[in-house]
ZAKE-338134 format. One line per field, with one value per residue (C-alpha): residue number from 1; x, y, z. Coordinates in pm, whole numbers. Layout:
N
i = c(NUM, ...)
east = c(X, ...)
north = c(Y, ...)
up = c(Z, ...)
***
This chain:
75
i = c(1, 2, 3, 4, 5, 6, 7, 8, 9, 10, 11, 12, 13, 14, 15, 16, 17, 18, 19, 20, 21, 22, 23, 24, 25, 26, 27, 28, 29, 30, 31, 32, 33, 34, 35, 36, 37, 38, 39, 40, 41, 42, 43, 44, 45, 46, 47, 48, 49, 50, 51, 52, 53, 54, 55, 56, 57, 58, 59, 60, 61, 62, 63, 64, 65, 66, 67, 68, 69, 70, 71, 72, 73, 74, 75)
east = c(5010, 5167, 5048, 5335, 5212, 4906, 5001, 5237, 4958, 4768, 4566, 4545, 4489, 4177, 4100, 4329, 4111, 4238, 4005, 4136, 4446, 4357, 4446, 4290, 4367, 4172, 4296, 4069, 4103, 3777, 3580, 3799, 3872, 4141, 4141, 4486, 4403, 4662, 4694, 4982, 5221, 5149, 4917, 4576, 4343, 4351, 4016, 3893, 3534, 3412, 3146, 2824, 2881, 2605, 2542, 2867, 2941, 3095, 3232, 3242, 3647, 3600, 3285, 3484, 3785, 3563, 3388, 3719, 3800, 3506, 3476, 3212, 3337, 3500, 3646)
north = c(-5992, -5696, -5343, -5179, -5460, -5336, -4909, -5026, -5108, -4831, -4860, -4563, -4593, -4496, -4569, -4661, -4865, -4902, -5165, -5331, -5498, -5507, -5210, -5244, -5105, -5008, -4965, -4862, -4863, -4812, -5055, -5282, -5244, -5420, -5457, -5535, -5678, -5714, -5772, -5663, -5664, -6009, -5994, -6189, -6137, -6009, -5931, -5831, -5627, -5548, -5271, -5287, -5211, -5096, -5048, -5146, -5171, -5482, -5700, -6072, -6084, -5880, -6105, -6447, -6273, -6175, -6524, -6661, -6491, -6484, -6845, -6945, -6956, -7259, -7286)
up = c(692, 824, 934, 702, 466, 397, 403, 132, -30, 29, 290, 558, 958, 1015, 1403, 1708, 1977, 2372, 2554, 2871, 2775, 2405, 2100, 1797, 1435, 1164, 813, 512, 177, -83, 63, 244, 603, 815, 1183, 1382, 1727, 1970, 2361, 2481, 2126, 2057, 1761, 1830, 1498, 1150, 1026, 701, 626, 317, 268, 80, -266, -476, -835, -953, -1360, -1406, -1690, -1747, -1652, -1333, -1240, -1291, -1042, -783, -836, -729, -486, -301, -365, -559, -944, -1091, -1464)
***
């Protein structure tokens, strides 16, 4: 995964972070935030956060893909 990846998709920069020989780069998008770490341009990480969520309406389909996804649904 890519930085132009992901604004393709959407998501916006949202912070720039300088710390000692590090940058890192923070993309959001809803609730889904991506950090870019790098030291020097040789990419280190990729992480992914995912806010709280409260109070969402949900339906069976949408329940059995986020099941998936986040790993804990099997047909």
């Amino acid at each position: 995964m890519t930085e132009p990846e992901i604004i393709k998709m959407g998501f916006n920069l949202q912070k720039e972070n300088k710390h000692d020989q590090f940058n890192t780069n923070r993309y959001s998008k809803g609730i889904l935030e991506v950090e870019f770490t790098y030291e020097g341009k040789k990419l280190l990480s990729t992480e992914l956060t995912i806010s709280e969520l409260n109070c969402m309406p949900v339906n069976l389909e949408q329940m059995k893909v986020l099941s998936i996804i986040l790993g804990s649904y099997k047909e």
